[in-house]
BAKENU-462701 format. One record per residue: residue number from 1; residue in one letter; x, y, z of N, C-alpha, C in turn. Coordinates in nm, 4 decimals. Each point is the difference from the previous one (the first is absolute). Layout:
    i  aa      n.xx      n.yy      n.zz     ca.xx     ca.yy     ca.zz      c.xx      c.yy      c.zz
  NUM   A         X         Y         Z         X         Y         Z         X         Y         Z
...
This chain:
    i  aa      n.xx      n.yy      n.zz     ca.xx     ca.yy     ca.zz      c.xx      c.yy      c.zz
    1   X    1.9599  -10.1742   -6.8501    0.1279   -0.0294    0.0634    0.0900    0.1228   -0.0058
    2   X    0.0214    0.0649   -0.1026    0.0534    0.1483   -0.0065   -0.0518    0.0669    0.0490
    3   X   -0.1021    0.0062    0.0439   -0.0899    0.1097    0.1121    0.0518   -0.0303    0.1279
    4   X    0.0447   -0.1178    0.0342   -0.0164   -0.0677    0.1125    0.1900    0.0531    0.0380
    5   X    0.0747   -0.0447   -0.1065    0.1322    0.0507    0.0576    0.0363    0.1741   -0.0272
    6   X   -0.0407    0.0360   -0.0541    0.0025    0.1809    0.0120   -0.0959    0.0363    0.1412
    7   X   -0.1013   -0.0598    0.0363   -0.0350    0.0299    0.1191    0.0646   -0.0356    0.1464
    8   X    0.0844   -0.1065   -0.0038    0.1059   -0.0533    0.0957    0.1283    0.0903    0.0110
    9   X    0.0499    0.0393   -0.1517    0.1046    0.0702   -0.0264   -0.0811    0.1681    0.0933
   10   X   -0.0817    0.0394   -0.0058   -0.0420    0.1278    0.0465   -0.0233    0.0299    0.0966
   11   X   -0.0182   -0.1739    0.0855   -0.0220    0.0372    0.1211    0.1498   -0.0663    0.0836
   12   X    0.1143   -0.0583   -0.0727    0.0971   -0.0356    0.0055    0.0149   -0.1165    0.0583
   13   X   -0.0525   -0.1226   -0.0605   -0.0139   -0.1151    0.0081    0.0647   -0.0850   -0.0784
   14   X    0.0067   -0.1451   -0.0069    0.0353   -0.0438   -0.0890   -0.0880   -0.0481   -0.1070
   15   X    0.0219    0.0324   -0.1532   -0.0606    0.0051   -0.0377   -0.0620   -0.1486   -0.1093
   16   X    0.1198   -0.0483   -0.0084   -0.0032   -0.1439   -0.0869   -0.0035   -0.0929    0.1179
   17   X   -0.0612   -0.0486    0.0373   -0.0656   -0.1036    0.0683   -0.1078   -0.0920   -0.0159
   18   X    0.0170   -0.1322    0.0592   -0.1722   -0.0635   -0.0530   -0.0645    0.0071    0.0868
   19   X   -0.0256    0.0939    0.1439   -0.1354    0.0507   -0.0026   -0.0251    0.0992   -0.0622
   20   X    0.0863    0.0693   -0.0736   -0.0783    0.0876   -0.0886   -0.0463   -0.0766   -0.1383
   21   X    0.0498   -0.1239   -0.0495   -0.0509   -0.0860   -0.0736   -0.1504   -0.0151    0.0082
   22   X   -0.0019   -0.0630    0.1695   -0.1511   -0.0781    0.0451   -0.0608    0.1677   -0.0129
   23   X    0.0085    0.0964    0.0708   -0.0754    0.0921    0.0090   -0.1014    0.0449   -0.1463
   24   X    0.1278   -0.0110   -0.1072   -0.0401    0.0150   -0.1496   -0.0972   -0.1135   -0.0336
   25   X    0.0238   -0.1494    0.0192   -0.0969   -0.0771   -0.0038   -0.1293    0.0239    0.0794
   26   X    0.0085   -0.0127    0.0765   -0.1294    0.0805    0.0831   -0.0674    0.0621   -0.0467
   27   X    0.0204    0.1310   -0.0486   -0.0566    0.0989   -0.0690   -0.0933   -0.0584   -0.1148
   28   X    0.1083   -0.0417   -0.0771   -0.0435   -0.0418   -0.1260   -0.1608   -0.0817   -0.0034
   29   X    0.0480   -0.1190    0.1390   -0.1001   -0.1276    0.0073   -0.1054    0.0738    0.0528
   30   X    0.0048    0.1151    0.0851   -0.1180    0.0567    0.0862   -0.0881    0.0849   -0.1243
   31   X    0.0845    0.0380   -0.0658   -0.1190    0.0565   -0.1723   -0.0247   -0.0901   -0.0932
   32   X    0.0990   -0.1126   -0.0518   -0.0778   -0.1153   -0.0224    0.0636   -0.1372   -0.0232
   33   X   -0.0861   -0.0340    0.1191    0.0430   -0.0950    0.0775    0.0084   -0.1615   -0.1284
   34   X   -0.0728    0.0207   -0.1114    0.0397   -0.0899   -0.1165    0.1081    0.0027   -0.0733
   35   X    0.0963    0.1018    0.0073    0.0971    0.0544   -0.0503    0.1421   -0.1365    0.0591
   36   X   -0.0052   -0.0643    0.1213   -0.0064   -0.0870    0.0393    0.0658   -0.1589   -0.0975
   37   X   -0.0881    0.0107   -0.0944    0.0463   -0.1211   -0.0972    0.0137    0.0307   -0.1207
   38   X    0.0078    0.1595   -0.0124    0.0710   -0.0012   -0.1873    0.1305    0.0264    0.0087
   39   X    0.0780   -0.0080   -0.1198    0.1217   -0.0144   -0.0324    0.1123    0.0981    0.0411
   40   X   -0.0979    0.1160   -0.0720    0.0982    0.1412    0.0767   -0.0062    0.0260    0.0886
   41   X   -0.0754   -0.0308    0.1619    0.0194    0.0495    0.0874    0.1269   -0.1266    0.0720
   42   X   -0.0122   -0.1327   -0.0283    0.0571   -0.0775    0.0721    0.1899    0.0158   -0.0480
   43   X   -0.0364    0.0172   -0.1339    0.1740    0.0207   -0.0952    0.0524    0.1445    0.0937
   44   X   -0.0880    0.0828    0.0117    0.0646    0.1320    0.0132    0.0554    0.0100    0.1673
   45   X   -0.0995   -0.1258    0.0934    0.0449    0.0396    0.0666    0.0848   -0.0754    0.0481
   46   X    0.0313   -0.1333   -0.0384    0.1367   -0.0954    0.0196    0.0749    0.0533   -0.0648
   47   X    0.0377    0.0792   -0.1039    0.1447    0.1160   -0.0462    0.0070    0.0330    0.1126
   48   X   -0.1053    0.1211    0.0418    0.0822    0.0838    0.0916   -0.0316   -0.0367    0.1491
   49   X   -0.0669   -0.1307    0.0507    0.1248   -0.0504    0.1198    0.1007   -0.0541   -0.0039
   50   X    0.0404   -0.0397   -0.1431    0.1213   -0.0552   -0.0252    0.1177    0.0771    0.0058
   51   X   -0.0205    0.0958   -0.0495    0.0798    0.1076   -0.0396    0.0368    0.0701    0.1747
   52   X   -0.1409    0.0458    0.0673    0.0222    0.0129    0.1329    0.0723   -0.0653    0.1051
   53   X    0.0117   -0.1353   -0.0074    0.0456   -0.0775    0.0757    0.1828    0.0251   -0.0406
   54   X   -0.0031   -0.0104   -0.1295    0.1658   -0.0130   -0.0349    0.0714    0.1630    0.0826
   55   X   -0.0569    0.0883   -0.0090    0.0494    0.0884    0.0181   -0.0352    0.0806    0.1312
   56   X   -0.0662   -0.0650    0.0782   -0.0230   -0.0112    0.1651    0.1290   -0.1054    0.0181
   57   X    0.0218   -0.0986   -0.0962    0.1146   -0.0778    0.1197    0.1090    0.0537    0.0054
   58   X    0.0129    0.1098   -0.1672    0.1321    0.0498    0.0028    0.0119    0.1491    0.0386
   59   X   -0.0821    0.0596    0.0842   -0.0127    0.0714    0.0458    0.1181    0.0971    0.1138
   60   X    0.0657   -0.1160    0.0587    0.1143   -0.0005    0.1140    0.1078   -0.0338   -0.0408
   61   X   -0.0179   -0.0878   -0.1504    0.1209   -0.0539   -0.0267    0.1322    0.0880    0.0155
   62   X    0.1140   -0.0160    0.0415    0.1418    0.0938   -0.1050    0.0301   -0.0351   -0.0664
   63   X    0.0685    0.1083   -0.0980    0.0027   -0.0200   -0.1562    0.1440    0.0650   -0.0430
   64   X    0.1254   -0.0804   -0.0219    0.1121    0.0275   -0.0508   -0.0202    0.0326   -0.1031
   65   X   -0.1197   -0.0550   -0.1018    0.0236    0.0416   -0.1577    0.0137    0.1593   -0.0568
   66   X    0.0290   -0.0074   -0.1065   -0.0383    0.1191   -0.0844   -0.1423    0.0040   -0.0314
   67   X   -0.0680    0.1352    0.0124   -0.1292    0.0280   -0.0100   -0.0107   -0.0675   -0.1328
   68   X    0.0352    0.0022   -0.1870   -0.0725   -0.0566   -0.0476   -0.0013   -0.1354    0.0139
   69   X    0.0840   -0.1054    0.0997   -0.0063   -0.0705   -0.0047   -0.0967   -0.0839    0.0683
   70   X   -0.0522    0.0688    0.1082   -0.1080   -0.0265    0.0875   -0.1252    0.0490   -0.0877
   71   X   -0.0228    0.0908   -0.0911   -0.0724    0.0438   -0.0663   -0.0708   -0.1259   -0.0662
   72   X    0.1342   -0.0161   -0.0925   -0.0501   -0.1463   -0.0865   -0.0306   -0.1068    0.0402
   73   X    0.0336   -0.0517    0.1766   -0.0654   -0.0819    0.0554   -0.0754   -0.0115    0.0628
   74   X   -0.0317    0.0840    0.0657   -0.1561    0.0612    0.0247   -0.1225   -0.0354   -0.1314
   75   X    0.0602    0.0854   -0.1362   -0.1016   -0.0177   -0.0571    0.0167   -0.1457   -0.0780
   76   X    0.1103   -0.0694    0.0100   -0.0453   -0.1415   -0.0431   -0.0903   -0.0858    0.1143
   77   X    0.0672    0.0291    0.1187   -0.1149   -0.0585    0.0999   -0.1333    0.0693    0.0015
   78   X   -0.0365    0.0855   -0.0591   -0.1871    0.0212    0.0195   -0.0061   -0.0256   -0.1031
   79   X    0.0592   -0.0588   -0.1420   -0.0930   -0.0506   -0.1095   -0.0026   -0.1376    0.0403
   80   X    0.1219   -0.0462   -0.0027   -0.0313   -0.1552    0.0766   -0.1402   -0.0159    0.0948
   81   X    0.0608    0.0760    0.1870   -0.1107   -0.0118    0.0427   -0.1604   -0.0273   -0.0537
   82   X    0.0106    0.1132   -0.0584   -0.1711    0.0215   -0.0644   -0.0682   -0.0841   -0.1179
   83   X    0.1405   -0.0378   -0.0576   -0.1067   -0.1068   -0.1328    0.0125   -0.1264    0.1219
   84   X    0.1062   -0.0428    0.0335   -0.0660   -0.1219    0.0954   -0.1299   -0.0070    0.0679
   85   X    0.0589    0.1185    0.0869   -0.2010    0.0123    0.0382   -0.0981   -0.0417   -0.0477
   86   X   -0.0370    0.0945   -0.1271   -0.0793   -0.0319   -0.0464   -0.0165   -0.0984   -0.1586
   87   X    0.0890   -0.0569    0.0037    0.0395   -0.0877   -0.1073   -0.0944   -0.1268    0.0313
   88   X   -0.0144   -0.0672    0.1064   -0.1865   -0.0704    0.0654   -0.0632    0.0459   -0.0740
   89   X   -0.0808    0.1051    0.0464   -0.1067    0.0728    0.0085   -0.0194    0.0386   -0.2103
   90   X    0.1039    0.0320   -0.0262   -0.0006    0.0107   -0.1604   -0.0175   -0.1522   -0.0813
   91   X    0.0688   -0.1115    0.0761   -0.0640   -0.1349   -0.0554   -0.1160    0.0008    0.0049
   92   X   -0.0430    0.0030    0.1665   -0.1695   -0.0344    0.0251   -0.1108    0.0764   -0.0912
   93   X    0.0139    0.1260   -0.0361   -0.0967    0.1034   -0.0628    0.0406   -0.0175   -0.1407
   94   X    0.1140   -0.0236   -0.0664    0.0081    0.0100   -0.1499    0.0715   -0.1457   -0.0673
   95   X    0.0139   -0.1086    0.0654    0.0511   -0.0664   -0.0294    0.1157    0.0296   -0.0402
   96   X    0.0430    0.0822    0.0174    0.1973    0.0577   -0.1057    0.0989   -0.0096    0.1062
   97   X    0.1073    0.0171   -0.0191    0.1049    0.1433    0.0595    0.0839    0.0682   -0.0752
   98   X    0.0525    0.0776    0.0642    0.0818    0.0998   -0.1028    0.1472   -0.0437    0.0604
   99   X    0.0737   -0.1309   -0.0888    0.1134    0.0248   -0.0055    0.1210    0.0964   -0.0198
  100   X   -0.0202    0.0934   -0.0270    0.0547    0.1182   -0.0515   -0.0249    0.1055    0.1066
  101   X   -0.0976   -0.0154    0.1258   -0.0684    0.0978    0.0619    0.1666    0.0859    0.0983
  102   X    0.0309   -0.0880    0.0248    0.1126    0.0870    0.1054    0.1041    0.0822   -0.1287
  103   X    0.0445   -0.0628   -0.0614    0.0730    0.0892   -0.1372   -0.0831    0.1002   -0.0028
  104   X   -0.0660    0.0440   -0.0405   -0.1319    0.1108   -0.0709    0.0131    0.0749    0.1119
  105   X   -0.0459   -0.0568    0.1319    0.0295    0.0979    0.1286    0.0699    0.1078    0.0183
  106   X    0.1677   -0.0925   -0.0242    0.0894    0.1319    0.0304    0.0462    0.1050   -0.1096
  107   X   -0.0982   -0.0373   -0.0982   -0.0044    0.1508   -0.0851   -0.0924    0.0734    0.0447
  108   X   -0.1121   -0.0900    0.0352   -0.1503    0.0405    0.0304    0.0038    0.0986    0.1149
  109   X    0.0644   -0.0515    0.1518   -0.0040    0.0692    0.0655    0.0762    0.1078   -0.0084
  110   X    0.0980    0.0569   -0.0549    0.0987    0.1150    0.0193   -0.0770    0.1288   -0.0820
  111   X   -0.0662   -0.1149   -0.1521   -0.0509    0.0933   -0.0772   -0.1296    0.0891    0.0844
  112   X   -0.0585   -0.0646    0.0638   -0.1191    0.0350    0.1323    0.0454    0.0922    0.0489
  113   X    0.0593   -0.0413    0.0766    0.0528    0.0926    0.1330    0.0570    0.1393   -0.0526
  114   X    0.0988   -0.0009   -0.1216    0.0433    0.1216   -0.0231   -0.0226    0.0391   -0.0867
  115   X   -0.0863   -0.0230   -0.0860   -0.0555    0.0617   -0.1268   -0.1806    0.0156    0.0193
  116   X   -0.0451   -0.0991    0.0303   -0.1826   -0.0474   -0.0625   -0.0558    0.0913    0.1340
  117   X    0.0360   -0.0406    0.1270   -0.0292    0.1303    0.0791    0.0252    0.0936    0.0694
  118   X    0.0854    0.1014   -0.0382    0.0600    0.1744    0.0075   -0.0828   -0.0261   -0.1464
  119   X   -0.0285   -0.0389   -0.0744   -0.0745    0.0833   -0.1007   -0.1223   -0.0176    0.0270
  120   X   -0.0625   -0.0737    0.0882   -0.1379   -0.0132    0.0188   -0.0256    0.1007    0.1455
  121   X    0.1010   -0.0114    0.0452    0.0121    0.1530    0.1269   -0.0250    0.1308   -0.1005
  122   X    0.0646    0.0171   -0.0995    0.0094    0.1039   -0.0609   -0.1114    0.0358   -0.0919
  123   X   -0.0635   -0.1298   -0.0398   -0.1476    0.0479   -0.0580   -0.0703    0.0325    0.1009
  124   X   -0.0326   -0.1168    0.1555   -0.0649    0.0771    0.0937    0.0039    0.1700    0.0271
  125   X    0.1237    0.0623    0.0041    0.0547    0.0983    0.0509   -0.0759    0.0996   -0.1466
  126   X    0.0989   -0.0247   -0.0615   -0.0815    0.1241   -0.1264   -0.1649   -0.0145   -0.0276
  127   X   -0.0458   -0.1184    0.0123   -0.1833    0.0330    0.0172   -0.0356    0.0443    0.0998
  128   X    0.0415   -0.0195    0.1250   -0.1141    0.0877    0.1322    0.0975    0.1323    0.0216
  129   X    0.1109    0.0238   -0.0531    0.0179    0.1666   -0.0163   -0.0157    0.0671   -0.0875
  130   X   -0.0274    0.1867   -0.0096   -0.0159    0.0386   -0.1308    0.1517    0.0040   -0.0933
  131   X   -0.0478    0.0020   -0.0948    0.1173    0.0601   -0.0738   -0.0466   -0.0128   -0.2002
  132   X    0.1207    0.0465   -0.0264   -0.0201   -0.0336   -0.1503   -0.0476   -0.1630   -0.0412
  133   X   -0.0557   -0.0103   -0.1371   -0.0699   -0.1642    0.0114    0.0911   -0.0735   -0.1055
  134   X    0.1461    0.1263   -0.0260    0.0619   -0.0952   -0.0805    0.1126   -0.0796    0.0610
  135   X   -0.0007    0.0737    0.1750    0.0741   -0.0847    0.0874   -0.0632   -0.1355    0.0576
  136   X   -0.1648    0.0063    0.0272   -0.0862   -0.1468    0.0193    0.0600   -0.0540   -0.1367
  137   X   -0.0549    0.0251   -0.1544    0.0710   -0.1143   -0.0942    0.0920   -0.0452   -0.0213
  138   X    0.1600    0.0537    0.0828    0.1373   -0.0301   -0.0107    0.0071   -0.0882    0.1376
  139   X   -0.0596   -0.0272    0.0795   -0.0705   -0.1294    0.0808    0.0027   -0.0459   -0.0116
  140   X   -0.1447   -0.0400   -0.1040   -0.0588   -0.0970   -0.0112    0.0732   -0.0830   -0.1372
  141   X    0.0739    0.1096   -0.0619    0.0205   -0.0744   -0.0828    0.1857   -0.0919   -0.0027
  142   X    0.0443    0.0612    0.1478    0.1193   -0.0895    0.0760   -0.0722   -0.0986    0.0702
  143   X   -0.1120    0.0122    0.0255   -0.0606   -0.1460    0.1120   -0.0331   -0.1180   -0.1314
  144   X   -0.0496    0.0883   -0.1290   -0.0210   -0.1441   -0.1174    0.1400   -0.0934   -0.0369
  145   X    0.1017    0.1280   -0.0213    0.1105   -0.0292   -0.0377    0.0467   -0.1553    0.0753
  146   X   -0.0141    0.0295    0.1464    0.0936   -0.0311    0.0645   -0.0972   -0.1444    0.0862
  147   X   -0.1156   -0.0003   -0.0456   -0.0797   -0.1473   -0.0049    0.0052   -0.0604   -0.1356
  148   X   -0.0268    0.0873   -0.1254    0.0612   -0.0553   -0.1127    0.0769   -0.0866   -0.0078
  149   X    0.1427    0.0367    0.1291    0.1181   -0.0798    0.0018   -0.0266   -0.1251    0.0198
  150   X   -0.0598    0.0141    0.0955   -0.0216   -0.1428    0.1297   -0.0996   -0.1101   -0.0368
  151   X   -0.0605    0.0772   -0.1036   -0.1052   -0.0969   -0.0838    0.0990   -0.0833   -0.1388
  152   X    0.1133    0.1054    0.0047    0.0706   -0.0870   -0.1165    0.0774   -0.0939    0.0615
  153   X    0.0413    0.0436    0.0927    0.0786   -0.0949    0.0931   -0.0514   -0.1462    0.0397
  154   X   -0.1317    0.0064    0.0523   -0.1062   -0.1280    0.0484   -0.0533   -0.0553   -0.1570
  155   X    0.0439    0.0725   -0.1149   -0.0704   -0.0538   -0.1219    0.0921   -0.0917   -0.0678
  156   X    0.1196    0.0546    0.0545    0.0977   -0.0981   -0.0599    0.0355   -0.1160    0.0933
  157   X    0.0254   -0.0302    0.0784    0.0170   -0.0841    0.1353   -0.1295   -0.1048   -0.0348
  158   X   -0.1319    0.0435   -0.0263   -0.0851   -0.1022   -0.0233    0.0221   -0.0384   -0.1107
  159   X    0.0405    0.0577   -0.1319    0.0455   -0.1161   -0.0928    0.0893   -0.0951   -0.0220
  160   X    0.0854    0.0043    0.0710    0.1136   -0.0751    0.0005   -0.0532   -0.1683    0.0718
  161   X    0.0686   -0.0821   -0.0377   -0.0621   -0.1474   -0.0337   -0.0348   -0.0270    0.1642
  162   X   -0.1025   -0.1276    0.0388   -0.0744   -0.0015    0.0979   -0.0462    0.0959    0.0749
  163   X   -0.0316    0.0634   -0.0793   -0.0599    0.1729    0.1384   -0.1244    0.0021   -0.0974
  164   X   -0.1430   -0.0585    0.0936    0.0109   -0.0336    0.1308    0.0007   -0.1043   -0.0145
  165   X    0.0657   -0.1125    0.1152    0.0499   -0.1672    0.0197   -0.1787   -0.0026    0.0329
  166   X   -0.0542   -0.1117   -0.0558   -0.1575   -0.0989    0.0235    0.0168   -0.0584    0.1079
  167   X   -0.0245    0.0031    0.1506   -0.0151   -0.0807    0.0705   -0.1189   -0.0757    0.0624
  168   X   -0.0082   -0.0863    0.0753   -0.1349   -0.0771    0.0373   -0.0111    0.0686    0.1439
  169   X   -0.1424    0.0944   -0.0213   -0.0116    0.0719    0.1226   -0.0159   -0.0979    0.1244
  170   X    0.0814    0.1074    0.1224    0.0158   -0.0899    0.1094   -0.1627   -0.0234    0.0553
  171   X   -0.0397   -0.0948    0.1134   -0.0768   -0.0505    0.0239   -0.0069    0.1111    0.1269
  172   X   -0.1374    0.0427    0.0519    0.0177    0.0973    0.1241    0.0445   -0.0768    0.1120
  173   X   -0.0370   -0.1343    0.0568    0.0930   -0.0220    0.1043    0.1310    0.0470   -0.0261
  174   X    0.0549   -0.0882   -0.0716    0.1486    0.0057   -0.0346    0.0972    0.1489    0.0301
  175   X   -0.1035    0.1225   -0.0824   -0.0190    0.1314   -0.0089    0.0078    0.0657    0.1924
  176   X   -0.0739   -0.0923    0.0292   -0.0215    0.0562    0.1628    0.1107   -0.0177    0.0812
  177   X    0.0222   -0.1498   -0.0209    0.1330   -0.0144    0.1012    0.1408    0.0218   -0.0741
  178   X    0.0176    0.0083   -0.1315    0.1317    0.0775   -0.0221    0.0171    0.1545    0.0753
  179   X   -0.1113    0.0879   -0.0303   -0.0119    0.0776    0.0553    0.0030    0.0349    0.1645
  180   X   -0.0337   -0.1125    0.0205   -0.0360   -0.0097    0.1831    0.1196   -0.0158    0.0704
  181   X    0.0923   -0.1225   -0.1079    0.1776   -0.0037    0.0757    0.0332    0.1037   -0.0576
  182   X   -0.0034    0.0963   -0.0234    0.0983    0.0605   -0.0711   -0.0576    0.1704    0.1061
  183   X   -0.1077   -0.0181    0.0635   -0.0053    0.1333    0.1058    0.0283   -0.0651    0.1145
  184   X   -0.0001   -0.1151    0.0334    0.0322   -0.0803    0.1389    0.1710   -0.0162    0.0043
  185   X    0.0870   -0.0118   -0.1217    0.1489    0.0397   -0.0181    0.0582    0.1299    0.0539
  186   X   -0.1138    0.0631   -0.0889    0.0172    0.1510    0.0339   -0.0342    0.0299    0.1278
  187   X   -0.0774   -0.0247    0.1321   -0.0231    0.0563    0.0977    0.0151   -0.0608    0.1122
  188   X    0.0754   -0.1505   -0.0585    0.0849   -0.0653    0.1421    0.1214    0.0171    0.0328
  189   X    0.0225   -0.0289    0.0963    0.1357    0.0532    0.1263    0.1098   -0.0639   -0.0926
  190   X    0.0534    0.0336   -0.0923    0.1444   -0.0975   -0.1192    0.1018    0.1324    0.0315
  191   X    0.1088   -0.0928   -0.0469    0.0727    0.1152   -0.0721   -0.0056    0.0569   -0.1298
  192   X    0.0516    0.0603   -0.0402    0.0422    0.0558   -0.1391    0.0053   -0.1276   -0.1207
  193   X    0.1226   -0.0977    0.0733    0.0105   -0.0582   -0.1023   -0.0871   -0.1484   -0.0494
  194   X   -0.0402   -0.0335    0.1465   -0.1097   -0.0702    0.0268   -0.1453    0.0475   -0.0927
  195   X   -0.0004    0.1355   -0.0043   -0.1468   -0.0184   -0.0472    0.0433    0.0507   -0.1483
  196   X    0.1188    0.0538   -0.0694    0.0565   -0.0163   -0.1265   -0.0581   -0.1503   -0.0444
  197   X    0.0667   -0.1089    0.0354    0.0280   -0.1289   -0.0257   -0.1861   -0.0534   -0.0240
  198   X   -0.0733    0.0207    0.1330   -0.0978   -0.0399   -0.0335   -0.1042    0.0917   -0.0750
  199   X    0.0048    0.1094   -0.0303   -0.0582    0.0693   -0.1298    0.0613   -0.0646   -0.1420
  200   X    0.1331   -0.0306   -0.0002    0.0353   -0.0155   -0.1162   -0.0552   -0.1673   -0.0436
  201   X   -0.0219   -0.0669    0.1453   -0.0760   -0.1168   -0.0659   -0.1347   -0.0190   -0.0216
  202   X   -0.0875    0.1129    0.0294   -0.1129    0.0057   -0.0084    0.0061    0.0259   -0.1909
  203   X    0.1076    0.1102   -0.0227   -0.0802    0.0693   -0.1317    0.0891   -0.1466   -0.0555
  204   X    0.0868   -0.0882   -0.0027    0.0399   -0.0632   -0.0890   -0.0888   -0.1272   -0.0019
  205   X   -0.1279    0.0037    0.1138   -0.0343   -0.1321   -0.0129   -0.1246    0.0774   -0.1021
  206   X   -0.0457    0.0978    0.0064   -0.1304    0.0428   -0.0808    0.0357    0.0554   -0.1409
  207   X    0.1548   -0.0121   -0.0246   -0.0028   -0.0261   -0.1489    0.0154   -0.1391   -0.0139
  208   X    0.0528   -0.0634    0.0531   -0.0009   -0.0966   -0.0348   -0.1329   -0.0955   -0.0224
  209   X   -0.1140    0.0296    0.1100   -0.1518   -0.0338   -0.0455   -0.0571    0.0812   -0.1644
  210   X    0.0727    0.0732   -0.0386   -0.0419    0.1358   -0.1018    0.0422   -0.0806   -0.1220
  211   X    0.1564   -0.0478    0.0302    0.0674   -0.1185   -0.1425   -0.0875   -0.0553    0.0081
  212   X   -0.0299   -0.1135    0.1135   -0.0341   -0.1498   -0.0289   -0.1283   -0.0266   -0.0650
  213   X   -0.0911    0.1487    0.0252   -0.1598   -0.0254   -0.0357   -0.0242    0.0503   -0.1251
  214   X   -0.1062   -0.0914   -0.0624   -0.0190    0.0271   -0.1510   -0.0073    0.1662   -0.0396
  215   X    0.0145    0.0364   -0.0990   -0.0796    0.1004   -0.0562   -0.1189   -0.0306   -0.0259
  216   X   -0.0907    0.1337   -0.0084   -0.1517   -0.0506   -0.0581    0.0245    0.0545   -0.1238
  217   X   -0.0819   -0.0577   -0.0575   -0.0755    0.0436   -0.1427   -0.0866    0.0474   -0.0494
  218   X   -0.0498    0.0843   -0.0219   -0.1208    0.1278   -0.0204    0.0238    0.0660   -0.1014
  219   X   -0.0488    0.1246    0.0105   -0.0438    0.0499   -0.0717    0.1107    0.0955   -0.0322
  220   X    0.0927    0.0239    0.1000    0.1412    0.0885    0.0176    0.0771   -0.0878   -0.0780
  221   X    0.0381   -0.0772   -0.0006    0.0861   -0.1157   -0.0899   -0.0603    0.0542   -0.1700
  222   X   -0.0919   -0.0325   -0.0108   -0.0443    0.0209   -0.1840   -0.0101    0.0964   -0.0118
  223   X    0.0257    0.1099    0.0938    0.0200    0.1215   -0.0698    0.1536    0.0591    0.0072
  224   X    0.0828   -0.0950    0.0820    0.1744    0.0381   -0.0069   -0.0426   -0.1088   -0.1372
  225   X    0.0166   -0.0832   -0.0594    0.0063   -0.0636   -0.0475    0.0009    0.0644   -0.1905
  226   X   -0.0948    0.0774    0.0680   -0.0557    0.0473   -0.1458   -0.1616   -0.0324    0.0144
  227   X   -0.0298   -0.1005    0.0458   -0.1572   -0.0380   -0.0729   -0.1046    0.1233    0.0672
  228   X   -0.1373   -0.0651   -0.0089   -0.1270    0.1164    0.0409   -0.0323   -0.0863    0.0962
């Protein structure tokens, strides 16, 4: 997908779009095409049409605010966006969710963006040029630093009480057509606030299937628990 928008950007296109989404799917499915039904390809890529979609609509918007103020809502809307997304898809595969997941985000993402990679640019950069190798170890050793962080960050967020919440994984129908209204919202003739209203009753009816259904009990339970 980063290949895909630096190559739009070069040839001066737009570059965050979901055919450059599908194009990235494509790719992926045409090398392997099983890739299809595991976890990380389906999570990674409902984030980032989620994330795509929010910021294709606001694309034209005008904006009276103050830049950090659009800043901070921007990035509260793509943590939102994206754990909703894939907040399904994390029931169905792990039985959990991460209550805590959008909190963690907006440390998560800023710490990303302006720390975890310019230092991973900068290890790229000092390994494929020459130079002294005590400038590669002052790199690598800002790229540990500065995932160090982000690992303390996601280490603490998961301890804190219900993280992760036990839920009763959704059923794949169920899985299909939440999913199914929720791109048919997205790509019919509504307005704005029209398809606000009916997104927001989609995700409130699929927590609400998320409360009502048991937890299971396994093997994840006796080991939060304490037991073996």
């Amino acid at each position: 997908m980063a290949m895909l928008v630096l190559a739009a950007w070069l040839l001066d296109r737009l570059g965050l779009t979901l055919r450059n989404v599908g194009i990235a799917a494509f790719i992926v499915l045409l090398v392997s095409p099983l890739s299809l039904f595991t976890a990380d390809m389906q999570l990674s890529f409902a984030a980032t049409a989620a994330l795509v979609i929010w910021f294709e609509g606001r694309r034209h918007a005008r904006e009276g605010r103050p830049r950090p103020v659009r800043w901070l809502r921007d990035l509260t809307a793509a943590s939102l966006g994206a754990g909703g997304a894939t907040m399904p898809l994390t029931a169905y595969h792990f039985g959990a969710v991460a209550p805590w997941g959008v909190l963690a985000n907006l440390i998560g993402i800023p710490l990303t963006g302006l720390l975890v990679m310019p230092a991973g640019m900068a290890v790229l950069v000092t390994g494929a040029l020459p130079g002294p190798q005590v400038i590669d170890d002052a790199a690598l050793l800002a790229m540990q630093f500065v995932i160090d962080a982000l690992l303390a960050v996601t280490g603490w967020f998961a301890g804190l009480p219900a993280s992760p919440w036990r839920v009763a994984p959704p059923p794949p129908l169920l899985l299909s057509l939440l999913y199914g209204c929720m791109a048919m919202a997205l790509c019919l003739d509504m307005s704005a606030t029209a398809r606000k209203q009916t997104l927001s009753a989609i995700a409130v009816a699929a927590l609400a299937a998320a409360l009502l259904s048991p937890a299971p009990d396994g093997v994840y339970y006796a080991r939060r628990a304490g037991g073996h």
